[in-house]
C-alpha positions in Angstrom: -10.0 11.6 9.1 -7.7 10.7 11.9 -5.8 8.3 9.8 -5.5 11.4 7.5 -4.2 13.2 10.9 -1.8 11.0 11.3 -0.1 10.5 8.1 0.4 14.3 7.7 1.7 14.0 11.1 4.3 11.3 10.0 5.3 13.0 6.8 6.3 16.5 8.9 8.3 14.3 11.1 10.1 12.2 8.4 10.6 15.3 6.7 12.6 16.8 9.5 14.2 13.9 10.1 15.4 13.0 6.8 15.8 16.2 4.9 15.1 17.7 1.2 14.6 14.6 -0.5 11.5 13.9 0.8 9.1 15.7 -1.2 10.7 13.9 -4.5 10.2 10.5 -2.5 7.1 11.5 -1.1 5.5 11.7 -5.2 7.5 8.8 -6.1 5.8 6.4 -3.6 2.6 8.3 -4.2 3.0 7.3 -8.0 4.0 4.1 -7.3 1.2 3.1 -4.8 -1.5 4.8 -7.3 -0.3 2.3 -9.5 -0.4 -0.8 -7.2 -3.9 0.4 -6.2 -5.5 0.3 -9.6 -3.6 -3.0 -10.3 -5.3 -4.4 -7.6 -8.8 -2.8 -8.4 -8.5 -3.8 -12.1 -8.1 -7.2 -11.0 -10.2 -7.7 -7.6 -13.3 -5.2 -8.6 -12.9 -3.2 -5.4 -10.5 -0.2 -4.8 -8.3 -0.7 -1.9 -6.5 1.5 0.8 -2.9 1.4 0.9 -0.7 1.9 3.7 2.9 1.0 3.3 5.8 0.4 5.6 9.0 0.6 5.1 12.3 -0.9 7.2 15.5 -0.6 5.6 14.4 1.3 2.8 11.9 -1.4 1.4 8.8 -2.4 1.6 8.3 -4.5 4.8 4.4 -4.7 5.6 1.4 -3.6 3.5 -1.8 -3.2 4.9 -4.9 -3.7 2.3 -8.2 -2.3 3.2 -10.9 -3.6 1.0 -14.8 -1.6 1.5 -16.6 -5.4 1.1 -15.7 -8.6 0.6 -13.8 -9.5 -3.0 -15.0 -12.8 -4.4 -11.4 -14.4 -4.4 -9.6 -16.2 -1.9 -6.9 -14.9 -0.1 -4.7 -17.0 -1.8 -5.6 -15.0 -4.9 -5.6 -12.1 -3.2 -2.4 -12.1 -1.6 -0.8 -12.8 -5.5 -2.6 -10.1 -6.9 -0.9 -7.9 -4.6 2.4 -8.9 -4.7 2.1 -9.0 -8.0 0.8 -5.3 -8.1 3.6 -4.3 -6.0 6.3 -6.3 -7.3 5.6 -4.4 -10.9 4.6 -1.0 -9.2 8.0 -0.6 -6.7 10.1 -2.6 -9.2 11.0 -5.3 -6.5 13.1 -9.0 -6.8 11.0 -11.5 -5.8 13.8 -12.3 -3.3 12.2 -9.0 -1.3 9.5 -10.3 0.8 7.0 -8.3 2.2 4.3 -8.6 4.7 1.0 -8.2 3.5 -2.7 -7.6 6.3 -5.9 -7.8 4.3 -9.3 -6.0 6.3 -12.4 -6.3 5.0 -15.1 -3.5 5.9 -18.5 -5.3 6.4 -21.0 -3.2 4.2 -24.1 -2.0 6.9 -27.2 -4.1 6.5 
């Protein structure tokens, strides 16, 4: 819930800071990370959580919250993501991004 805080929090500032466009940006990245999201979940078996940064206007860090451990490496993790991402946001592979994996331990 605070995260949720926080984000709302973020989008009222950015939207005073940047103006009208932002609720026509706002969906598009919405649409776009829903897409990267199930990319990733179709492929890895667990939905993630998103967060996305942006520097420059382009992606610059995601951070990719996984409920569990997925049975891949993080080699194949990290591709599956960019790869997500790369289709989702219509990026080069010239832009590089960062990408933090977290993995919630399930209670025992």
């Amino acid at each position: 819930m605070k995260q949720k805080t926080l984000w709302i929090f973020a989008l009222l500032l950015t939207a005073l800071l940047t103006g009208c466009e932002l609720p026509e940006q706002w969906k598009e990245i919405t649409a776009k990370s829903a897409e990267a999201s199930a990319a990733i979940e179709k492929q890895v078996g667990i939905k993630p959580s998103l967060s996305i940064f942006y520097q420059d206007g382009t992606i610059a860090k995601v951070d990719v919250n996984f409920a569990g451990s997925p049975s891949l490496s993080i080699i194949e993790l990290e591709k599956i993501i960019q790869t997500a991402f790369r289709e989702a946001f219509l990026l080069n592979p010239e832009n590089q991004f960062q990408i933090n994996l977290t993995f919630n331990k399930e209670a025992t």
